[in-house]
Every structure is written in C-alpha cells, then in structure tokens.
py3Dmol code that shows the C-alpha trace and the ligand (Angstrom):
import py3Dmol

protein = """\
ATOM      1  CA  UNK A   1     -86.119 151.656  20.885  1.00  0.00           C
ATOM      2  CA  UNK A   2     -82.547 149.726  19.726  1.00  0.00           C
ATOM      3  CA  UNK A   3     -79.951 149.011  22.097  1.00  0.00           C
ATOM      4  CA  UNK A   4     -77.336 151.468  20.767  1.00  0.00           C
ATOM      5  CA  UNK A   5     -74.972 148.530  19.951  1.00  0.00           C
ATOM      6  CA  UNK A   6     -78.066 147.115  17.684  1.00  0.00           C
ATOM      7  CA  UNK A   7     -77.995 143.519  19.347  1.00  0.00           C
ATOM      8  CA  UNK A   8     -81.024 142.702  19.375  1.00  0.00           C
ATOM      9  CA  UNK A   9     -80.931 143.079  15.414  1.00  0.00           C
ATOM     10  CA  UNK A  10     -78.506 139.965  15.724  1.00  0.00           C
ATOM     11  CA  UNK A  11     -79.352 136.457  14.857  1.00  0.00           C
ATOM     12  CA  UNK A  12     -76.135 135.464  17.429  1.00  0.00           C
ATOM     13  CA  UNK A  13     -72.731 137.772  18.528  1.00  0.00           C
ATOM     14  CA  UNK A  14     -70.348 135.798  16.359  1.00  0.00           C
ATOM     15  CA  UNK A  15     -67.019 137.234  18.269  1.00  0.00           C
ATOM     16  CA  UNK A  16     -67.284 139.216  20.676  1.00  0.00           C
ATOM     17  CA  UNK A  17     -65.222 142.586  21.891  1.00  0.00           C
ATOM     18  CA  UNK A  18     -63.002 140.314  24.285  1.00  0.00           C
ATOM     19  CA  UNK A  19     -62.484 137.372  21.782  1.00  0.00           C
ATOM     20  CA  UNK A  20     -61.613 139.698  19.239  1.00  0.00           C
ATOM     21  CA  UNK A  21     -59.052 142.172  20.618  1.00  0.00           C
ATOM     22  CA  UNK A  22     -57.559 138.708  22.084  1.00  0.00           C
ATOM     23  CA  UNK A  23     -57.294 137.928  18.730  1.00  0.00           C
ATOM     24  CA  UNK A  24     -55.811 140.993  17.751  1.00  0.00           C
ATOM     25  CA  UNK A  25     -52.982 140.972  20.553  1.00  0.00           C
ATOM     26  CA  UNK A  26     -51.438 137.122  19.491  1.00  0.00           C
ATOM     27  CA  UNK A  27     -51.657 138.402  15.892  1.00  0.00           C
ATOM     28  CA  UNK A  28     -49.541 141.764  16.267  1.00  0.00           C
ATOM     29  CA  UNK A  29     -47.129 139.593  18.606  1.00  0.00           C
ATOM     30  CA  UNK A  30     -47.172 137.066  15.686  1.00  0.00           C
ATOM     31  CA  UNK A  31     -46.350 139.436  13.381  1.00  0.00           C
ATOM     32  CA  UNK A  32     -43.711 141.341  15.488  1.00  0.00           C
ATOM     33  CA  UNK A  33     -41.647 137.999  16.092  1.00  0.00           C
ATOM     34  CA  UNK A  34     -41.728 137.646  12.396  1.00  0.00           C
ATOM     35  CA  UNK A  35     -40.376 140.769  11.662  1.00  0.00           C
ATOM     36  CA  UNK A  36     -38.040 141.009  14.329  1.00  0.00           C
ATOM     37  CA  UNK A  37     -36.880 137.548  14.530  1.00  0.00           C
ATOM     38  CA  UNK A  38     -37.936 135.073  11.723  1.00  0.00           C
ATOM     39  CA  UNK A  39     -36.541 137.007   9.228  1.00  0.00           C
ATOM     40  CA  UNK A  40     -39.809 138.558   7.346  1.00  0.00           C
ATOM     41  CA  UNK A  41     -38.510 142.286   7.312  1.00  0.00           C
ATOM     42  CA  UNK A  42     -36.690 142.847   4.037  1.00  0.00           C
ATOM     43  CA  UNK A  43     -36.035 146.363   3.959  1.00  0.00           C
ATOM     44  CA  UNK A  44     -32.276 147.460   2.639  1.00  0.00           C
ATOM     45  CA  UNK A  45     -32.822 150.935   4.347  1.00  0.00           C
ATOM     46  CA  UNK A  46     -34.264 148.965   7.614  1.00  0.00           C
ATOM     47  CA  UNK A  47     -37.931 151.179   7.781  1.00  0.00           C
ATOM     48  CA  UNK A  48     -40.494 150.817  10.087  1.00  0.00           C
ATOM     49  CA  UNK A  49     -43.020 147.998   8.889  1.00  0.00           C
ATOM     50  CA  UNK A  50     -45.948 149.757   6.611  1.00  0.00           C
ATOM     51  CA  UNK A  51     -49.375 148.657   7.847  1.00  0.00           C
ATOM     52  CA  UNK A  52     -51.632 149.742   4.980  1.00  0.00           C
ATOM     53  CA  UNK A  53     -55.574 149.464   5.951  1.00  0.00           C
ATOM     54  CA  UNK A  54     -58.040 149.017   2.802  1.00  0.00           C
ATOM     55  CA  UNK A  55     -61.142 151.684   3.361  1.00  0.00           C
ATOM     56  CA  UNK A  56     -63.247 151.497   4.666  1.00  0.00           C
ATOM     57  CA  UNK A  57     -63.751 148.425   6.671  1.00  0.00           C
ATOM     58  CA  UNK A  58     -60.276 147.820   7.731  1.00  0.00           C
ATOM     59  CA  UNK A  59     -60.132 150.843   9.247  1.00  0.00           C
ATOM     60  CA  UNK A  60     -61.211 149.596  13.328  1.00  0.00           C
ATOM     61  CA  UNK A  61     -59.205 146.299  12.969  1.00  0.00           C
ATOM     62  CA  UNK A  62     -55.973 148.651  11.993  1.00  0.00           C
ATOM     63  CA  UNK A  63     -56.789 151.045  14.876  1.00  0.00           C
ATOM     64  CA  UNK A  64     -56.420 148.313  17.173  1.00  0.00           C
ATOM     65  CA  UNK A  65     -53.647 146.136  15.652  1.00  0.00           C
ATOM     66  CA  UNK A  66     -51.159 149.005  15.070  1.00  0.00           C
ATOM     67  CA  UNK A  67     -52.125 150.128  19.005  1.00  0.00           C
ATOM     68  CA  UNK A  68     -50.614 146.541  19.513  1.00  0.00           C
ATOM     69  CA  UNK A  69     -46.973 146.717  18.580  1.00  0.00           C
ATOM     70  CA  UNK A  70     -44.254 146.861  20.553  1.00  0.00           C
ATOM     71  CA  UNK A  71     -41.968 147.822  17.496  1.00  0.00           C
ATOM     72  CA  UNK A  72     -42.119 151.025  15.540  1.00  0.00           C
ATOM     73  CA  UNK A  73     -44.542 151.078  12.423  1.00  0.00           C
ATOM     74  CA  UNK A  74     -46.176 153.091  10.149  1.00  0.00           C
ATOM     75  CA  UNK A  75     -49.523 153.071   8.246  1.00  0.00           C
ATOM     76  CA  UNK A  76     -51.156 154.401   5.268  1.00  0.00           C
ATOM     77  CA  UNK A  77     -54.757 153.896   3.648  1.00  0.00           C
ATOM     78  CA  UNK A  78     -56.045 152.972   0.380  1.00  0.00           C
ATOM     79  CA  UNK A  79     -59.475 152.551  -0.861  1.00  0.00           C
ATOM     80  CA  UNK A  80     -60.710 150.178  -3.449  1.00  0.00           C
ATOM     81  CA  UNK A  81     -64.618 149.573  -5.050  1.00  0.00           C
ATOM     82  CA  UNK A  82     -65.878 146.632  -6.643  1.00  0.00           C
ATOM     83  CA  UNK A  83     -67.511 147.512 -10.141  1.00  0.00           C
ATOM     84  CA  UNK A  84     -70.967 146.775 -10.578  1.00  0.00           C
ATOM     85  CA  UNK A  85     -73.437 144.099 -12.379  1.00  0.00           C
ATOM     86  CA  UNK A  86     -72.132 143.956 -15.862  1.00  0.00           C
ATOM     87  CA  UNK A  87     -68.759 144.226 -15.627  1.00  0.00           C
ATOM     88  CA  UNK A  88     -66.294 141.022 -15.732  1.00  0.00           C
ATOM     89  CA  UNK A  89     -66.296 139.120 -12.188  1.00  0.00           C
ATOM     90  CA  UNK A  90     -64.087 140.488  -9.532  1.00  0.00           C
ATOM     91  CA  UNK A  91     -63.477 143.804 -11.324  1.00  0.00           C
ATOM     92  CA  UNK A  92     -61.134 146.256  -8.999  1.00  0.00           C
ATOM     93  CA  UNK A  93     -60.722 149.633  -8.902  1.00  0.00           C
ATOM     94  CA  UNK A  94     -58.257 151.999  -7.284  1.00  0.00           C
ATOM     95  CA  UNK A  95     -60.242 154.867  -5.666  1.00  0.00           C
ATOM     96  CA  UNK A  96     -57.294 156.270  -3.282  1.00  0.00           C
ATOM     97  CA  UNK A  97     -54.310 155.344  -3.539  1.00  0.00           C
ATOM     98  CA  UNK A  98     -51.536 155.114  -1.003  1.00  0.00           C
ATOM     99  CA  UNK A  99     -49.393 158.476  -0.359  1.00  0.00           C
ATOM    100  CA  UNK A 100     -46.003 157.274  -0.615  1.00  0.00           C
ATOM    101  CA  UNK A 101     -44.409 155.069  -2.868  1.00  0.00           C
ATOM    102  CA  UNK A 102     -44.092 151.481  -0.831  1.00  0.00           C
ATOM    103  CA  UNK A 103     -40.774 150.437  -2.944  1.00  0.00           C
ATOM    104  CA  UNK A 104     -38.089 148.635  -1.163  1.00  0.00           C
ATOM    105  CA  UNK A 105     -40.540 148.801   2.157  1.00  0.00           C
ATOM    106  CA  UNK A 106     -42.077 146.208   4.219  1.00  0.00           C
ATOM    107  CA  UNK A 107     -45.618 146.694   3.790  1.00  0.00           C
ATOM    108  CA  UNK A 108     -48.219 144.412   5.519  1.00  0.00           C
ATOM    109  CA  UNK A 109     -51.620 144.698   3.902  1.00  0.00           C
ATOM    110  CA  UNK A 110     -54.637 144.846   6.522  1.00  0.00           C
ATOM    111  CA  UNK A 111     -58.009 143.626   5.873  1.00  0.00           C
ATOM    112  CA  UNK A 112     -61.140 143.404   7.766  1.00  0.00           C
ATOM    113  CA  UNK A 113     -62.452 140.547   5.974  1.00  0.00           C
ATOM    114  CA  UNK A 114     -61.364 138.338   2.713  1.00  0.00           C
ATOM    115  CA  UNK A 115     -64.236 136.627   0.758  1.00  0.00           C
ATOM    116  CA  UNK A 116     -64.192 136.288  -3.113  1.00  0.00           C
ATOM    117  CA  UNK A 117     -59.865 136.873  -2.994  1.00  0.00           C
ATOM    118  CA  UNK A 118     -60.578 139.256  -5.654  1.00  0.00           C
ATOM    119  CA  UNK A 119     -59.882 142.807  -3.959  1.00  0.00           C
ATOM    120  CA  UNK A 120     -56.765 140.898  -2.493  1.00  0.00           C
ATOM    121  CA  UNK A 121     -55.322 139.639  -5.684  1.00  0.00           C
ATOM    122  CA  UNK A 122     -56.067 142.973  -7.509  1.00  0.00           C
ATOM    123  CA  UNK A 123     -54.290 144.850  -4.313  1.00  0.00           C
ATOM    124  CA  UNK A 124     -51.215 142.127  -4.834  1.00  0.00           C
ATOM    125  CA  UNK A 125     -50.580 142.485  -8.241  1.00  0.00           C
ATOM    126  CA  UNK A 126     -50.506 146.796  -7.796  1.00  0.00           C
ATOM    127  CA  UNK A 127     -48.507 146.768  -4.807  1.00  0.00           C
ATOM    128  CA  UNK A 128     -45.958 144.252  -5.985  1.00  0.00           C
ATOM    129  CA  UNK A 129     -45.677 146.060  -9.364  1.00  0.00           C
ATOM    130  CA  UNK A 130     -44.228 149.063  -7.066  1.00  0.00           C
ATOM    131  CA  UNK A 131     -41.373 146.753  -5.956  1.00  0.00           C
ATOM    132  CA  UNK A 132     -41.887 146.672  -2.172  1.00  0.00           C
ATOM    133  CA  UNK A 133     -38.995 144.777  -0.047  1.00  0.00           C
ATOM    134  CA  UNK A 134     -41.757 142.429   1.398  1.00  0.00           C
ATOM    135  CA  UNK A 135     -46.094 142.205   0.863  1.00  0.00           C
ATOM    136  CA  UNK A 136     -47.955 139.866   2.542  1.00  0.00           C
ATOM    137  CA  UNK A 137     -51.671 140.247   3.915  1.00  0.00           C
ATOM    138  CA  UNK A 138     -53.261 140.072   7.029  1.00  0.00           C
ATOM    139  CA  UNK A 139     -56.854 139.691   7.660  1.00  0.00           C
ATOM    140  CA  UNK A 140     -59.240 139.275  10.632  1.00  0.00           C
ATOM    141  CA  UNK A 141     -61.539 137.421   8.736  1.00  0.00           C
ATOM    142  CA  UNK A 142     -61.057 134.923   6.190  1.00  0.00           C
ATOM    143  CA  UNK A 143     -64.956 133.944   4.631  1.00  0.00           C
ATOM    144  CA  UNK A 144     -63.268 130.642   3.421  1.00  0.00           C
ATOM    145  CA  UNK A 145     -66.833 129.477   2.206  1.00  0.00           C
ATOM    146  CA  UNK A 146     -66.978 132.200  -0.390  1.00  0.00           C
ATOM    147  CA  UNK A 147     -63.551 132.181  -2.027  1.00  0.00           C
ATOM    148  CA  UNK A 148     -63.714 132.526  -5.658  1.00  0.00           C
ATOM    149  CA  UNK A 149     -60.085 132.907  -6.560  1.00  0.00           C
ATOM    150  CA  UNK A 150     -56.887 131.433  -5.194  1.00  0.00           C
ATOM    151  CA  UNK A 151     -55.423 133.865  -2.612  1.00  0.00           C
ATOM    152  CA  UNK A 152     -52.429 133.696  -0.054  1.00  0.00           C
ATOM    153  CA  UNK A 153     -53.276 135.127   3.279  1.00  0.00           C
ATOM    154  CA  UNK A 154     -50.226 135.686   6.036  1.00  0.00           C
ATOM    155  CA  UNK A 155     -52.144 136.169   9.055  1.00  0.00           C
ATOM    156  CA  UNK A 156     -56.083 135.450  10.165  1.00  0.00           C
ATOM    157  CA  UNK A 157     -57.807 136.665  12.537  1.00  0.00           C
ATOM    158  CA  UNK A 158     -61.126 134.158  12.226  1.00  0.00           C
ATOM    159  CA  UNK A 159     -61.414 131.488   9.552  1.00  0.00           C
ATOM    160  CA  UNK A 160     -65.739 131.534   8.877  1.00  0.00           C
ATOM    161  CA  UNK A 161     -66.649 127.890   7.441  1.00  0.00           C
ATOM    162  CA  UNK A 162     -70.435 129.347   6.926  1.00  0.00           C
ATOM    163  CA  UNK A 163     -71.583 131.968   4.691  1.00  0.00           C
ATOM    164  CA  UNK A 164     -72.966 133.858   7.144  1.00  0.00           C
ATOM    165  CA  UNK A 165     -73.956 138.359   6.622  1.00  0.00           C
ATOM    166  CA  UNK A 166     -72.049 139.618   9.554  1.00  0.00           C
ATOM    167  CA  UNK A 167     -71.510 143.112  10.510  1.00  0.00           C
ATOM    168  CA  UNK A 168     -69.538 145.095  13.471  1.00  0.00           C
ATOM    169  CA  UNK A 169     -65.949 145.940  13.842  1.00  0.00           C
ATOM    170  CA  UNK A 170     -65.428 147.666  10.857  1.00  0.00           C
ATOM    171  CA  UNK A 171     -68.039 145.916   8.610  1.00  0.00           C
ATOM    172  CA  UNK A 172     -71.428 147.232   7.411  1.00  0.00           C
ATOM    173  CA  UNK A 173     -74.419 146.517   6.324  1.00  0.00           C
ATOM    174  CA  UNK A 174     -75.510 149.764   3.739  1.00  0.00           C
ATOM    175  CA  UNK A 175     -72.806 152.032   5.966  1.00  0.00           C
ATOM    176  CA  UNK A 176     -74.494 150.907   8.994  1.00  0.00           C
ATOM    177  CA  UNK A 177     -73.263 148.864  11.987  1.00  0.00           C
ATOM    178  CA  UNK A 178     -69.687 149.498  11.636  1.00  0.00           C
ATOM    179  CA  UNK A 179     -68.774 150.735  14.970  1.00  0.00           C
ATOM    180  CA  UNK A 180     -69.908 147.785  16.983  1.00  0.00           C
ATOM    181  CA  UNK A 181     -67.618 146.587  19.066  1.00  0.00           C
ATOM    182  CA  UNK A 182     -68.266 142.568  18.724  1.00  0.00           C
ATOM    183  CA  UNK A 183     -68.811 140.970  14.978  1.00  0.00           C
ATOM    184  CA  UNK A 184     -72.173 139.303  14.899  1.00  0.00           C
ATOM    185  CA  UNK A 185     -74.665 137.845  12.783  1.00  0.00           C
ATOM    186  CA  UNK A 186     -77.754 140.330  11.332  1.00  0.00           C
ATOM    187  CA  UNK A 187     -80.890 138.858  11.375  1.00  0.00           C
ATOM    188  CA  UNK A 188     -82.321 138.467   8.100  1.00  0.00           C
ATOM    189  CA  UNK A 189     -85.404 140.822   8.592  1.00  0.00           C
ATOM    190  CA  UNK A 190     -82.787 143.504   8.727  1.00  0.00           C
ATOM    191  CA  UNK A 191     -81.018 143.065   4.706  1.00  0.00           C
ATOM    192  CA  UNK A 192     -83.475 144.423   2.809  1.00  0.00           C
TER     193      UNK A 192
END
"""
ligand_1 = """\
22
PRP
C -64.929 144.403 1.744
C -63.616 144.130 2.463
C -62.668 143.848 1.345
C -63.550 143.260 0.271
C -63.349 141.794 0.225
O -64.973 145.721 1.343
O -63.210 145.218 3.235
O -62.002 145.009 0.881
O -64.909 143.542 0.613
O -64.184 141.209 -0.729
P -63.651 140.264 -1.864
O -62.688 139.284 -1.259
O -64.923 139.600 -2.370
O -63.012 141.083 -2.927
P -66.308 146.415 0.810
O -66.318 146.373 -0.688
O -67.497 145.813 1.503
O -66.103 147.921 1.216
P -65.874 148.538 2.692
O -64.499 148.088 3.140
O -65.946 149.998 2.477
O -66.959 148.011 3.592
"""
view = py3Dmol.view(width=600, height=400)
view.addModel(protein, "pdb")
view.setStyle({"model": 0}, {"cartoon": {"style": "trace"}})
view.addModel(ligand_1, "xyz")
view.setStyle({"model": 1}, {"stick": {}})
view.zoomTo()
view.show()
C-alpha cells in the first residue's frame, strides 16, 4: 500500500514542509516591511492589504502566508482555466471572479507556481483595468525554465532552473497530490 503522503511515488522531495513554511515566514515579513515601511501600500482610504489566491492551486500557499502576518489583511479568490489545443497560445479565461471590486485597494496577487507568464499577464491586465491603488504578484514558485512571455514577479518563493513535474502544496497532478505537505518530484511511471 502508499504511504499516505505518496513519497514513494517521488523521484526526490524537492522542498520540503520545513524549507517551505521557512520560506513562507521571510516572504510575509518581506512583504509586511514593504507595506508598512517601504512605501508599497497605496491605498487613499488606507485598507487592509488584499491577498487574492488564484484556484485552485494557490489555495495551501495562501492558507499559510496570510496565517503569517502580523498586519491586518484580507483575501479573496479567483479562478482562471487555460483553453484547450486549438485555441491561440496562452488563452485565459475568467471562471470566478473576485467578489468585490479591488479599485483604489492594495491587492497582492498569490500564486502557487508561475510557468508560461501567461495566466499572470492575463490576471494583470484584468485587475489593473479595475484601477487598484497597487498590484503586484507573489509566487512560491517561479518555473523560470518554462517562461514563455515576459512577466514581473514581486515576491518568490523558489526560483526552479529545471523543468521538472512537481506536485504537493497546492499543486496536482490530475487533482491528485495536492495536500502534501513538501513539493516533490513525481516519478515518471506515475503521469500517464
Ligand atoms: C497553474 C498555476 C497557475 C498557472 C500557471 O494552474 O496555479 O495559475 O498554472 O501557468 P502559466 O504560467 O503557464 O499560465 P492550473 O492551470 O494548473 O490550475 P490549478 O491551479 O487548479 O492547479
């Protein structure tokens, strides 16, 4: 039978829980000195910071990163699908959108991982269309090795040189593997 966290269906444990939620505290304290003292937050009406997690593999990396801050924020959740074969490359669309309007707000837009730049550019261009106070992106992953289109990303958790399928802490393999703790590596006898 599997190990119920599925690790011996790894080809290596990339990060594990401890490296990650390491990661997770410098980047929240990162973000709250920006906001707080460097001079990020932009809001006239001085609101909360809006962390808004993209479904559905955003949603663990959020959990924890909003658990994080000393400072009062807010999230919301959106959800987003890439189109299928046939369409034009990097084709975007909105399947939830946020609840409240985000203008003249601070929002900070949390990924799990980056790795075309094409959800994040489509993402930019609709949230900056609202007229927000601030957008910028954070991500724990950044797949450098896949980028197809120029992107700007604030914050990164883990820059990945190699083009590697990983899964766990948030991110799936057909639905699967999500709730991992640690982000690892899935052996290749397991993508079918
Ligand atoms: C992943 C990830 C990003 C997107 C990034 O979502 O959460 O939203 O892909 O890819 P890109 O840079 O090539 O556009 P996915 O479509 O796998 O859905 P999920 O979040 O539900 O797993």
């Amino acid at each position: 039978m599997d190990s119920p966290q599925f690790e011996d269906r790894m080809a290596k444990i990339l990060f594990p829980k401890e490296e990650i939620l390491q990661r997770v505290k410098v980047i929240a304290a990162q973000i709250t000195t920006d906001y707080t003292q460097n001079g990020f937050a932009k809001d006239p009406k001085d609101r909360p910071l809006l962390l808004v997690g993209v479904l559905r593999g955003a949603l663990v990396f959020l959990a924890d990163l909003a658990r994080r801050f000393p400072i009062p924020v807010e999230y919301d959740l959106i959800s987003v699908s890439s189109y299928g074969n046939g369409t034009a490359p990097g084709a975007v669309r909105l399947v939830k959108d946020l609840e409240k309007p985000i203008e003249g707000r601070d929002v900070l837009l949390v990924e799990d991982i980056i790795d075309t730049g094409y959800t994040i550019e489509y993402l930019r261009r609709s949230f900056t269309a609202r007229n927000p106070a601030s957008f910028r992106v954070c991500t724990l992953v950044d797949k450098v090795a896949r980028r197809e289109t120029p992107t700007t990303i604030d914050y990164t958790g883990f820059a990945l040189e190699e083009d590697e399928f990983i899964v766990g802490y948030g991110m799936d393999y057909a639905e699967l593997y999500r709730n991992l703790p640690y982000i690892g590596v899935l052996k290749t006898e397991w993508i079918g």
